[in-house]
C-alpha positions as CSV (number, residue, x, y, z in Angstrom):
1,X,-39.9,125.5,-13.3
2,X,-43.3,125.7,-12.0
3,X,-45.6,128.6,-12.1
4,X,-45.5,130.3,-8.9
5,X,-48.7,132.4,-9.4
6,X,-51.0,129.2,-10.5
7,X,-54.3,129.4,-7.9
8,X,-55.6,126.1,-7.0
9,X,-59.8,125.6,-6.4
10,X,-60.9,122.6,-5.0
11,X,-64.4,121.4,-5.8
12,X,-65.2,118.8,-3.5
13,X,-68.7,117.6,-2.1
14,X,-69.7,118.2,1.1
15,X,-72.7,115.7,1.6
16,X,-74.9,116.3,-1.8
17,X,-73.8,119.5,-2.2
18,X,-70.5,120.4,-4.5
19,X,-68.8,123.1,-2.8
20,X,-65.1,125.5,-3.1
21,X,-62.4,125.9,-1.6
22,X,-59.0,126.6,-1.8
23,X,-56.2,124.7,-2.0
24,X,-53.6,125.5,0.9
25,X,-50.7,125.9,0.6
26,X,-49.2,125.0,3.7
27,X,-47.5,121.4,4.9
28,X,-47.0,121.2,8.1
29,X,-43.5,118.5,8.4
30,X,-42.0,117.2,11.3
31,X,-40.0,114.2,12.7
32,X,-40.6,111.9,15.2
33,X,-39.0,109.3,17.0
34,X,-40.5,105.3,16.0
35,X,-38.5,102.3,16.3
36,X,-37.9,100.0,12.9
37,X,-40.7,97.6,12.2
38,X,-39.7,94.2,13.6
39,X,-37.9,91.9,11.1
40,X,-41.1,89.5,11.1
41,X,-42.7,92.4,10.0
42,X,-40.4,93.6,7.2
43,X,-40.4,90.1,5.9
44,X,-44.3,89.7,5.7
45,X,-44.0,93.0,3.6
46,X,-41.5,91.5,1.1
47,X,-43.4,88.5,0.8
48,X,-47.0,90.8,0.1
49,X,-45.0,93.1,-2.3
50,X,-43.1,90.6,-4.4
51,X,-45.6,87.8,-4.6
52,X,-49.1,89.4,-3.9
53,X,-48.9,92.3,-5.4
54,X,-47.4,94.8,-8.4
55,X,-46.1,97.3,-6.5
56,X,-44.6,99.3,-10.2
57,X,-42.7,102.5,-10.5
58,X,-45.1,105.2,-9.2
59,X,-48.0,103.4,-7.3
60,X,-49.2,103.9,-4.3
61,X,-50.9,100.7,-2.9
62,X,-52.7,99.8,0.4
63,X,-51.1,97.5,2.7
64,X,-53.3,94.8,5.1
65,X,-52.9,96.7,8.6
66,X,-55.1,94.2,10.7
67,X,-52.4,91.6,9.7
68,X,-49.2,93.8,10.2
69,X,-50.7,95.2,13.6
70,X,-50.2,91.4,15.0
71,X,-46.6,91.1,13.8
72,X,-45.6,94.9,14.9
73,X,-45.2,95.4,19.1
74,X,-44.4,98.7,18.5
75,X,-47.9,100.1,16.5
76,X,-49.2,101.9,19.2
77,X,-46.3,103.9,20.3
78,X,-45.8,104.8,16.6
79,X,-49.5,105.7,16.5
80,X,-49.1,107.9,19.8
81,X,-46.0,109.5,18.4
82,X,-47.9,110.8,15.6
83,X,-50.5,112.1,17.9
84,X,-48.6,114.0,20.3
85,X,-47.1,115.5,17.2
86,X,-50.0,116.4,15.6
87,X,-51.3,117.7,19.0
88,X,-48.5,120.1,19.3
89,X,-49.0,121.6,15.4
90,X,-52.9,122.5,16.9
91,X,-54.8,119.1,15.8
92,X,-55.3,117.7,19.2
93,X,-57.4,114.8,18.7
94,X,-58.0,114.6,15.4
95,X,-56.2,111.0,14.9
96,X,-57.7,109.2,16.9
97,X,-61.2,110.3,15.7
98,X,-60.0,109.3,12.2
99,X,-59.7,106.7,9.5
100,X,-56.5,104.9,9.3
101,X,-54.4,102.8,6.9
102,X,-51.4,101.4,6.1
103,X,-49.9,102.1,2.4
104,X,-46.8,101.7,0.7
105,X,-45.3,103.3,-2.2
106,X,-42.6,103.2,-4.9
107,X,-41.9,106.4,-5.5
108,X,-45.4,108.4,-6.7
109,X,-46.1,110.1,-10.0
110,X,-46.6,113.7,-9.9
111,X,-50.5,113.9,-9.0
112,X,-53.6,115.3,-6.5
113,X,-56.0,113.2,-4.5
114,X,-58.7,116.3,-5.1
115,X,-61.5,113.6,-7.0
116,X,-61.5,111.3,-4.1
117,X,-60.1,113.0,-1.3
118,X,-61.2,116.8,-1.7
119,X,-63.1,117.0,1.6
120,X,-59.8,116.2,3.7
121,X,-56.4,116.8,4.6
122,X,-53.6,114.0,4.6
123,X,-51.3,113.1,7.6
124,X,-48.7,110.5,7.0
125,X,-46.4,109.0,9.4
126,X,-43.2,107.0,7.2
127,X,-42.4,104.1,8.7
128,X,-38.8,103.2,6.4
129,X,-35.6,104.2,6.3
130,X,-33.6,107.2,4.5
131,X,-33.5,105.7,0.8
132,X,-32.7,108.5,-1.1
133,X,-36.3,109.4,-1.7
134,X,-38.3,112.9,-1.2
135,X,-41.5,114.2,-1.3
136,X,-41.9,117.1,-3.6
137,X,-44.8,119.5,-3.4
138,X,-44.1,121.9,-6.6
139,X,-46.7,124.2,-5.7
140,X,-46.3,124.5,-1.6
141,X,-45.3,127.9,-0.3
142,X,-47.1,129.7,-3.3
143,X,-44.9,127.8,-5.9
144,X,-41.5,129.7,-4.5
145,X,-38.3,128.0,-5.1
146,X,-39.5,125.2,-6.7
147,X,-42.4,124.4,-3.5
148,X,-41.3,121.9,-0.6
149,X,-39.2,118.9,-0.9
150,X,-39.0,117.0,2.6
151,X,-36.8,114.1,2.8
152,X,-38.2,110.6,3.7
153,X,-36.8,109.1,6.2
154,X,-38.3,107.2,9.4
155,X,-40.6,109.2,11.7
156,X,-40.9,111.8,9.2
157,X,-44.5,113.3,9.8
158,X,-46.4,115.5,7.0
159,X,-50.3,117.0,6.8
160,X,-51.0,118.9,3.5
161,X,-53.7,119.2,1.4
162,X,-55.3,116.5,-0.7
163,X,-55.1,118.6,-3.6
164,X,-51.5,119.8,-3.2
165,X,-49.8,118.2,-6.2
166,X,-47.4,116.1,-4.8
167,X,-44.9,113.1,-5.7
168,X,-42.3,111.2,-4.3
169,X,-39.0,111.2,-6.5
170,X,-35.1,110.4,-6.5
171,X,-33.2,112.8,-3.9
172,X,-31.0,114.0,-7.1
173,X,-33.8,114.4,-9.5
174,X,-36.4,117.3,-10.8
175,X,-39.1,115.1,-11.8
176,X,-40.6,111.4,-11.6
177,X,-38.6,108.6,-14.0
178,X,-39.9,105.0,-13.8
179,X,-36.5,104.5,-14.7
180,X,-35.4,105.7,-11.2
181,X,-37.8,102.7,-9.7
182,X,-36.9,99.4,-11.5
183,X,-38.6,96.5,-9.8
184,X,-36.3,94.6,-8.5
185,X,-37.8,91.5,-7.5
186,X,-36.8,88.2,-8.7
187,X,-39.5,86.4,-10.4
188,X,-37.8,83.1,-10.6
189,X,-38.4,82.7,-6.3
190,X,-40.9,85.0,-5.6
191,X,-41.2,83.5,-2.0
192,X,-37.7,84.9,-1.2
193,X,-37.1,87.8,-3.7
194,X,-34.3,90.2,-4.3
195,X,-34.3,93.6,-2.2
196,X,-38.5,93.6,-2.8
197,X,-38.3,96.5,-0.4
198,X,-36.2,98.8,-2.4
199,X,-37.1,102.1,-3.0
200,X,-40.6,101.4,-1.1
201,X,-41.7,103.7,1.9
202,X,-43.9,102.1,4.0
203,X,-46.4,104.9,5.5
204,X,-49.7,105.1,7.9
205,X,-52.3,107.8,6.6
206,X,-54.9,109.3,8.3
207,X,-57.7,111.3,7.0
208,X,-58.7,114.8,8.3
209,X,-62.0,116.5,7.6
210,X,-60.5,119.3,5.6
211,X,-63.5,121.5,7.3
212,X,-62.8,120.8,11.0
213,X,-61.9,123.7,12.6
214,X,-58.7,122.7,13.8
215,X,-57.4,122.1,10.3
216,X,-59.0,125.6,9.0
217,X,-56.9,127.1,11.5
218,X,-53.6,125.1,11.0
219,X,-53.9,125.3,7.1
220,X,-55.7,128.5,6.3
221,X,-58.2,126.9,3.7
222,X,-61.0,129.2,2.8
223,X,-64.4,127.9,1.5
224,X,-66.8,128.4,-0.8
225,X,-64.6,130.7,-3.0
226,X,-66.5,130.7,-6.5
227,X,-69.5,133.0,-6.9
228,X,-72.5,131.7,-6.6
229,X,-73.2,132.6,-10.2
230,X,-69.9,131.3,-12.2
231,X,-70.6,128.4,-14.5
232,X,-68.9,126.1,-12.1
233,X,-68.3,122.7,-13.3
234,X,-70.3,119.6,-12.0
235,X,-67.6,117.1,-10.6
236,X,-65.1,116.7,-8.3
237,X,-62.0,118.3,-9.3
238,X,-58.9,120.6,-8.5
239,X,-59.1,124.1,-10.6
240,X,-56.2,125.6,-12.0
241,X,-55.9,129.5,-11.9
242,X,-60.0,128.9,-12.2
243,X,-59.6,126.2,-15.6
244,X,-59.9,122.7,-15.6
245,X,-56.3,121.2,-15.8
246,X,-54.4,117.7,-15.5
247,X,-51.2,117.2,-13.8
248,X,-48.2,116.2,-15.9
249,X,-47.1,112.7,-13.9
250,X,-43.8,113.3,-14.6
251,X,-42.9,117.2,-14.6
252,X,-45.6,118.3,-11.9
253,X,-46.8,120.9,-14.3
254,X,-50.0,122.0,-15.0
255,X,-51.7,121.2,-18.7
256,X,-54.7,122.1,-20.4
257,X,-57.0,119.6,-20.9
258,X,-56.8,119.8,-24.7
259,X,-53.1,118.9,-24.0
260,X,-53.1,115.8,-22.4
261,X,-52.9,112.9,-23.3
């Protein structure tokens, strides 16, 4: 079980200044309707994943969009679907004023985005098919009943924090096993491998100023949450219950630092 009453700070910089906030607990989830990539499509992603790149247990890569967005008719209506959608959850316009990319995962460890990615929110559009596979956010929803866990499926929409511990992990599972995610790629004709796209989600992301008013209002962040006076560390980092902490890739569950490993 996770700890239900865990607090999470983010400390994120905003320009040259490090500033606080809090982590919300919110994710906004939805479904929409997007047809299948085209088979062209599918089979250029086959080809990139077994041959170009090791796409393990657990990672989350980037995928070439310029490249896919020639093979793939259908790109702007999925790209409109996720707007309307995100229009109607109160981030109209957001999108399209926003960085986009194309990633793909096989399954994903238990972990935050907080160094990196601390001053914005997250808003995915999946792009494959029902394999079995959810999304698990352990602390969502103030930790209650084990957090969220949204199935994946195509046209499923999600915006959450970037420090909301999250992974993606077996349907019948309570934690991440790279056992659950065994390559399955045949190295002997890498040109025309075995069922490369197993257990992948393909999925655009967008990133959302976490301080744009729209967001504030849809996620209930608050900011600059430490005193002025704490001893607040110099980096960028997600705060547990006010301590420095790592994520347990595998459990989702908070550990000292002295404990990891």
């Amino acid at each position: 079980m996770h700890d239900a009453s865990t607090t999470l700070t983010s400390l994120y910089w905003h320009d040259d200044t490090l500033r606080s906030r809090s982590v919300s607990g919110i994710v906004l989830s939805g479904v929409v309707d997007v047809p299948a990539p085209p088979e062209r499509l599918v089979a250029d992603w086959t080809r990139d994943i077994a041959s170009n790149m090791a796409l393990a247990a657990g990672d989350v890569e980037p995928m070439p969009l310029a490249r896919a967005r020639m093979r793939w008719p259908d790109y702007s209506q999925c790209v409109q679907a996720a707007y309307d959608w995100t229009a109607s959850q109160g981030l109209p316009g957001l999108l399209s004023a926003s960085d986009i990319a194309l990633m793909a995962c096989r399954g994903a460890r238990y972990h935050h985005d907080g160094e990196q990615y601390g001053g914005f929110v997250f808003c995915n559009l999946f792009l494959s098919d029902d394999c079995g596979l959810d999304v698990h956010f352990p602390y969502a929803g103030n930790g209650v009943d084990g957090g969220y866990r949204i199935p994946l499926k195509r046209g499923t929409m999600l915006v959450f924090d970037t420090c909301q511990p999250h992974a993606v992990i077996r349907r019948d599972r309570d934690g991440f096993d790279d056992a659950d995610f065994a390559n399955p790629t045949n190295p002997t004709n890498p040109a025309n491998p075995a069922n490369a796209l197993d257990d992948v989600q393909m999925f655009l992301t967008w990133e959302l100023p976490v301080d744009d008013s729209r967001v504030v209002k849809a996620l209930g962040m608050a900011f600059d949450v430490l005193p002025s006076n704490s001893a607040m560390p110099q980096d960028a980092q997600v705060l547990a219950n006010g301590a420095a902490a790592v994520l347990c890739a595998n459990s989702g569950r908070w550990l000292p630092v002295s404990d990891a490993v």
